[in-house]
C-alpha positions in Angstrom: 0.0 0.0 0.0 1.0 3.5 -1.1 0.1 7.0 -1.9 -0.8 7.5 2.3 -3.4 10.4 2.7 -3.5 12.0 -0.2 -5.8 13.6 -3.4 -5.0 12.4 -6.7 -6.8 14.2 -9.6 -6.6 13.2 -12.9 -8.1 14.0 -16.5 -9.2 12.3 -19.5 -7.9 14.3 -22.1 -10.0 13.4 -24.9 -13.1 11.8 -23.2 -14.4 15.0 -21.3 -14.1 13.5 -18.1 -12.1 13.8 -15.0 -11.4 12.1 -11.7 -10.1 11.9 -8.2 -8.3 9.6 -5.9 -8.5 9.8 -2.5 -6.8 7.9 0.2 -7.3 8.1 4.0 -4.5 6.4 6.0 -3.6 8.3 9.6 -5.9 10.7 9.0 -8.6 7.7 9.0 -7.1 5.7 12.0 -6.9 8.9 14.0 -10.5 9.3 13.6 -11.2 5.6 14.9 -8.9 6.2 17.6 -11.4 9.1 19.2 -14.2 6.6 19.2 -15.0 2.9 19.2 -17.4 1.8 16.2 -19.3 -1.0 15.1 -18.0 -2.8 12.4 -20.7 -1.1 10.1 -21.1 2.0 11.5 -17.2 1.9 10.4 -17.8 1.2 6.8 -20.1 4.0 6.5 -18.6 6.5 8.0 -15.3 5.7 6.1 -17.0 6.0 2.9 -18.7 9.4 3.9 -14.6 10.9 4.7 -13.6 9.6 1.8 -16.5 10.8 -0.5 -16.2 14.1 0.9 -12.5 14.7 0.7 -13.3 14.1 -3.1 -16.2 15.9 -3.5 -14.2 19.3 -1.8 -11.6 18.7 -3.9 -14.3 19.0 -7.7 -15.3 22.8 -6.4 -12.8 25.5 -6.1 -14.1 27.4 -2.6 -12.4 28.6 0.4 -13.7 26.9 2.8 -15.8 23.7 3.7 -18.1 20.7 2.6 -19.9 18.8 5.0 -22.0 15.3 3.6 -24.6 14.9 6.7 -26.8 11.8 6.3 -30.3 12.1 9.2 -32.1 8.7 9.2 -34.9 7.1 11.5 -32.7 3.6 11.4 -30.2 1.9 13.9 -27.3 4.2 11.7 -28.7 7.9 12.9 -26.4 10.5 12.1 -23.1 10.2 9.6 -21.2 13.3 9.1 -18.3 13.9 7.5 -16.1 17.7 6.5 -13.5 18.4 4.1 -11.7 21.8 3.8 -9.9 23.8 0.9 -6.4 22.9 2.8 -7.2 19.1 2.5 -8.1 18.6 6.4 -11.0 15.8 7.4 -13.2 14.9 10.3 -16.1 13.2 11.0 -18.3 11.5 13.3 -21.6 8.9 13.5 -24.3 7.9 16.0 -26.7 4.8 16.0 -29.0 3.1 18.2 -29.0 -0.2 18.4 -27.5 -2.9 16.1 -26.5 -1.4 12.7 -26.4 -5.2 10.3 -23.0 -5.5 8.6 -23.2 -5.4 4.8 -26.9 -4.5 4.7 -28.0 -1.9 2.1 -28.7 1.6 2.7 -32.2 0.8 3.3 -31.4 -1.6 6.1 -28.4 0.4 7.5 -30.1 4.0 7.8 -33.6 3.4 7.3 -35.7 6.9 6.2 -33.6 9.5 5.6 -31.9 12.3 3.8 -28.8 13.5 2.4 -27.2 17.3 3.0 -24.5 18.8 0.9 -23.4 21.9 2.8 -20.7 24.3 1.8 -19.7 26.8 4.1 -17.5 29.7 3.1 -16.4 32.6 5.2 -18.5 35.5 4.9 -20.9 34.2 2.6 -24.5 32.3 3.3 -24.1 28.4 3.2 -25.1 27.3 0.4 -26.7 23.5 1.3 -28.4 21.1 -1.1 -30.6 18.0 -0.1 -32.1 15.0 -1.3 -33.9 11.4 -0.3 -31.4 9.1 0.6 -32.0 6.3 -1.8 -29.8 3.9 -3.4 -28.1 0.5 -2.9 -24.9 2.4 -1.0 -23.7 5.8 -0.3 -21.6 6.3 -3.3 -25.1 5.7 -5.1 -27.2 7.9 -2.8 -24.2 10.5 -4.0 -24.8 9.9 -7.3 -28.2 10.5 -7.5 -27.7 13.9 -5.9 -25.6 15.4 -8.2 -28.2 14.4 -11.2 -31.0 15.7 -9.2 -29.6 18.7 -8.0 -26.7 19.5 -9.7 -27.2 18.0 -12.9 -24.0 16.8 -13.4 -23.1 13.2 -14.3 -21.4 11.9 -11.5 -20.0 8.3 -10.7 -18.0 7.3 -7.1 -16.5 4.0 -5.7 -16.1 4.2 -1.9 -14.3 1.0 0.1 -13.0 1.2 3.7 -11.1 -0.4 6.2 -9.9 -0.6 9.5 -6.4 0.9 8.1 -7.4 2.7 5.3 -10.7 4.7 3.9 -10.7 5.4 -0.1 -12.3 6.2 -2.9 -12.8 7.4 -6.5 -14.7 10.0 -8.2 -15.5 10.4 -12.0 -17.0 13.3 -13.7 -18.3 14.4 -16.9 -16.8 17.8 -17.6 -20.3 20.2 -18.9 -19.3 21.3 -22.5 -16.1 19.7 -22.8 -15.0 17.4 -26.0 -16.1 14.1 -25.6 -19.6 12.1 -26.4 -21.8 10.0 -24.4 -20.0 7.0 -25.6 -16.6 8.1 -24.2 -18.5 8.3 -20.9 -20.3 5.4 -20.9 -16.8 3.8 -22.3 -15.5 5.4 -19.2 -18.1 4.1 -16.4 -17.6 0.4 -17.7 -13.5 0.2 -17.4 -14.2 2.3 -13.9 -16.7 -1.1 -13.0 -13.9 -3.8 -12.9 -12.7 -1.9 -10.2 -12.2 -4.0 -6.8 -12.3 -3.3 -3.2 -8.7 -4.6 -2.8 -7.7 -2.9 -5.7 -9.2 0.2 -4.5 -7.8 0.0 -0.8 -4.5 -1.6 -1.9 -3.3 -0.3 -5.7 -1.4 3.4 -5.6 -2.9 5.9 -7.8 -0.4 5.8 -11.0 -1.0 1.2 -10.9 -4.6 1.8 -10.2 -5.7 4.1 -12.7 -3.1 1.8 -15.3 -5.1 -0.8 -14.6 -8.6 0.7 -15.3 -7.4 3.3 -17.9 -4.4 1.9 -20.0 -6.1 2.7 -23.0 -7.2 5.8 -22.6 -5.1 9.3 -22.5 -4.9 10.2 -18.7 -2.9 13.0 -17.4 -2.0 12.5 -13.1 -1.7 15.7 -11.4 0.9 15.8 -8.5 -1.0 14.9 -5.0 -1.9 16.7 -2.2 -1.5 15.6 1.0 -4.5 15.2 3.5 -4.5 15.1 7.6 -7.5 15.0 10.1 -7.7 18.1 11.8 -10.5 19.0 14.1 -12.0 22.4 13.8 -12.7 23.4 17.5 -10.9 25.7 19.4 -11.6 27.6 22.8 -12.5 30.7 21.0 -15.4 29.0 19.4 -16.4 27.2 22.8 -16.4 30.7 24.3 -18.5 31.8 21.3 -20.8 29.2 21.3 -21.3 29.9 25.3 -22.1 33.6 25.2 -24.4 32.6 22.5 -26.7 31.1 25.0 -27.1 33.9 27.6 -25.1 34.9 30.8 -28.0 34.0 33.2 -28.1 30.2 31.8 -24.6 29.5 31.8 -23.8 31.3 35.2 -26.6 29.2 36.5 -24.8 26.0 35.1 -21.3 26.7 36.3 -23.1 27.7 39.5 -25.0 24.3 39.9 -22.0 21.7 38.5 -19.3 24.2 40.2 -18.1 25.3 36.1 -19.1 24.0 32.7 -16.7 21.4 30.7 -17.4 21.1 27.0 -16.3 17.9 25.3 -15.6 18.2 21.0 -17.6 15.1 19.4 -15.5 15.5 16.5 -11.2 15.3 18.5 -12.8 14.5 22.6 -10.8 17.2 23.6 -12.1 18.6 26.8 -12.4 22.3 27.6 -13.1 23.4 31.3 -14.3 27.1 32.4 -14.2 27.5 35.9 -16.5 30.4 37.9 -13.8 33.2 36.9 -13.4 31.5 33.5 -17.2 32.2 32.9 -17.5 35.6 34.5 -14.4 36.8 32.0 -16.8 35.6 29.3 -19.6 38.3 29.6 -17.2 41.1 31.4 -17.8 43.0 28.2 -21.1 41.5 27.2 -24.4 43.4 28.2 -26.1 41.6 30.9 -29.7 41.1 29.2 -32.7 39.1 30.5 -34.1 37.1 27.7 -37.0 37.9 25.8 -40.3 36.8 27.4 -41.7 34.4 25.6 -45.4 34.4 24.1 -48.6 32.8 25.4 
C-alpha cells in the first residue's frame, strides 16, 4: 500500500471527463482512535470521509463541505467535513445494532442527504435530497443528477487501516460524447475493493485506464484536523445567555465542554465564565409568548 493520505486528480484528455483519488491512512485511523465503532457503522462513516474529501476537492471554494446523512434507522447521524487545505473529520451515531453489509435501506432506514458548503462570509449554500440507493456512493450519485445536474460516478471501500475512494465526472461542454463516458463508467466497473484499498494511484488508474489518455496531477497531501478551538467554545457559550450558563457553572461548580468531533475537553471554571460576559451586556431574555 502506497500514496498514504492524499488527493490524486486526474483528467481524461479526450473523453471530457475527470477524476479523483482519495486515500485516507492516519488521517482515518486517527479518527477511529477518538471513538469505538461497530464494524458497520465503520464502513459508513469511512465511505462518507472519503467521499467528501473528493467531493471538496471537484469545487474550487475557500472553505468547507460537510455530507450529513439524518435517518430514522439503527445508523442515525453520519457526518463527514472536508476543507480547501485538504483537512478531514467526521463522526456517527446509531441506536441499536446497525447489520453488517446491509443496504442503505437496512443500515439507515428513512432518511436524507445534506451537501453543505460553508465559506467565510458568505451564506451556506446546502443542497438535499432522499437518501436512496443500494450504497452511499449511489445515494451521491443521484444527488448530483437531481440537484446539480452533473453526471457523477463514485466507488467508496474502507477499512480498518485505510478509507478510499474514486470519483469520476463528466466535464459540462467539454470534447467528448456520451459513448466516451459510458466507455469510461464500464472500465471504472472492474474496479475491486482490494484494488481500491491496496493499488497506488499511478497502478490503479493503469489498470482501469491503460487505454485511454490520462494526465496525473501531482498529490496533495490530507491530515485529520478538528476544527474546534476555545474561542469557538467561548463563542458558542455567550451565545446562550449569561444567566443560563452562570446558573450551570453555579449548579456543577463550572461548565466542561467535550468536542464530538477530537474528545478534547475544555473546562471554564466560575472566573473562567464571569471573564466571558465582562464586556457583554447583561440582558434578560426575551419573554416568551402565550
Amino acid at each position: 500500500m502506497s500514496d498514504p493520505d492524499s488527493l490524486h486528480r486526474f483528467l481524461f484528455e479526450q473523453a471530457g471527463a475527470r477524476g479523483e483519488l482519495a486515500y485516507l491512512d492516519a488521517s482515518w485511523r486517527a479518527i477511529l482512535a477518538i471513538q469505538t465503532y461497530p464494524l458497520a457503522v465503520q464502513d459508513q462513516l469511512g465511505r462518507a470521509l472519503a467521499a467528501v474529501a473528493l467531493l471538496s476537492a471537484t469545487i474550487k471554494f475557500e472553505g468547507s463541505l460537510i455530507l450529513q446523512v439524518q435517518a430514522d434507522g439503527p445508523l442515525r447521524t453520519l457526518v463527514a467535513q472536508a476543507t480547501n487545505q485538504r483537512t478531514v473529520r467526521g463522526l456517527a451515531r446509531w441506536e441499536g445494532e446497525v447489520p453488517v453489509g446491509a443496504d442503505l435501506a437496512e443500515t439507515f432506514g428513512h432518511g436524507r442527504l445534506v451537501l453543505t458548503i460553508e465559506r467565510p462570509g458568505a451564506e451556506p449554500y446546502q443542497g438535499i435530497v432522499p437518501l436512496e440507493g443500494h450504497d452511499l456512493a449511489q445515494a451521491i450519485e443521484r444527488y448530483f443528477t437531481t440537484s446539480e445536474q452533473l453526471p457523477t460516478r463514485l466507488w467508496l471501500e474502507a477499512s480498518p487501516q485505510r478509507a478510499a475512494g474514486m470519483l469520476l465526472q463528466r466535464l459540462p461542454g467539454a470534447v467528448g460524447d456520451a459513448e466516451d463516458w459510458e466507455r469510461i463508467g464500464l472500465l471504472a466497473n472492474t474496479l475491486t475493493r482490494t484494488e481500491l484499498l491496496g493499488l497506488p494511484a499511478e497502478g490503479l488508474l493503469h489498470r482501469l485506464f491503460h487505454q485511454e489518455e490520462v494526465r496525473l496531477f501531482d498529490s496533495e497531501p490530507v491530515a485529520f484536523r478538528c476544527g474546534c478551538s476555545r474561542q469557538r467554545i467561548e463563542d458558542t457559550l455567550r451565545a446562550l445567555g449569561r444567566d443560563e450558563v452562570e446558573q450551570t457553572a453555579a449548579d456543577e461548580g463550572g461548565i466542561a465542554v467535550t468536542c464530538e468531533f477530537c474528545n478534547r475537553e475544555y473546562r471554564f471554571d466560575p472566573v473562567d465564565i464571569q471573564q466571558l460576559f465582562v464586556d457583554a451586556p447583561h440582558h434578560q431574555p426575551p419573554a416568551g409568548r402565550h
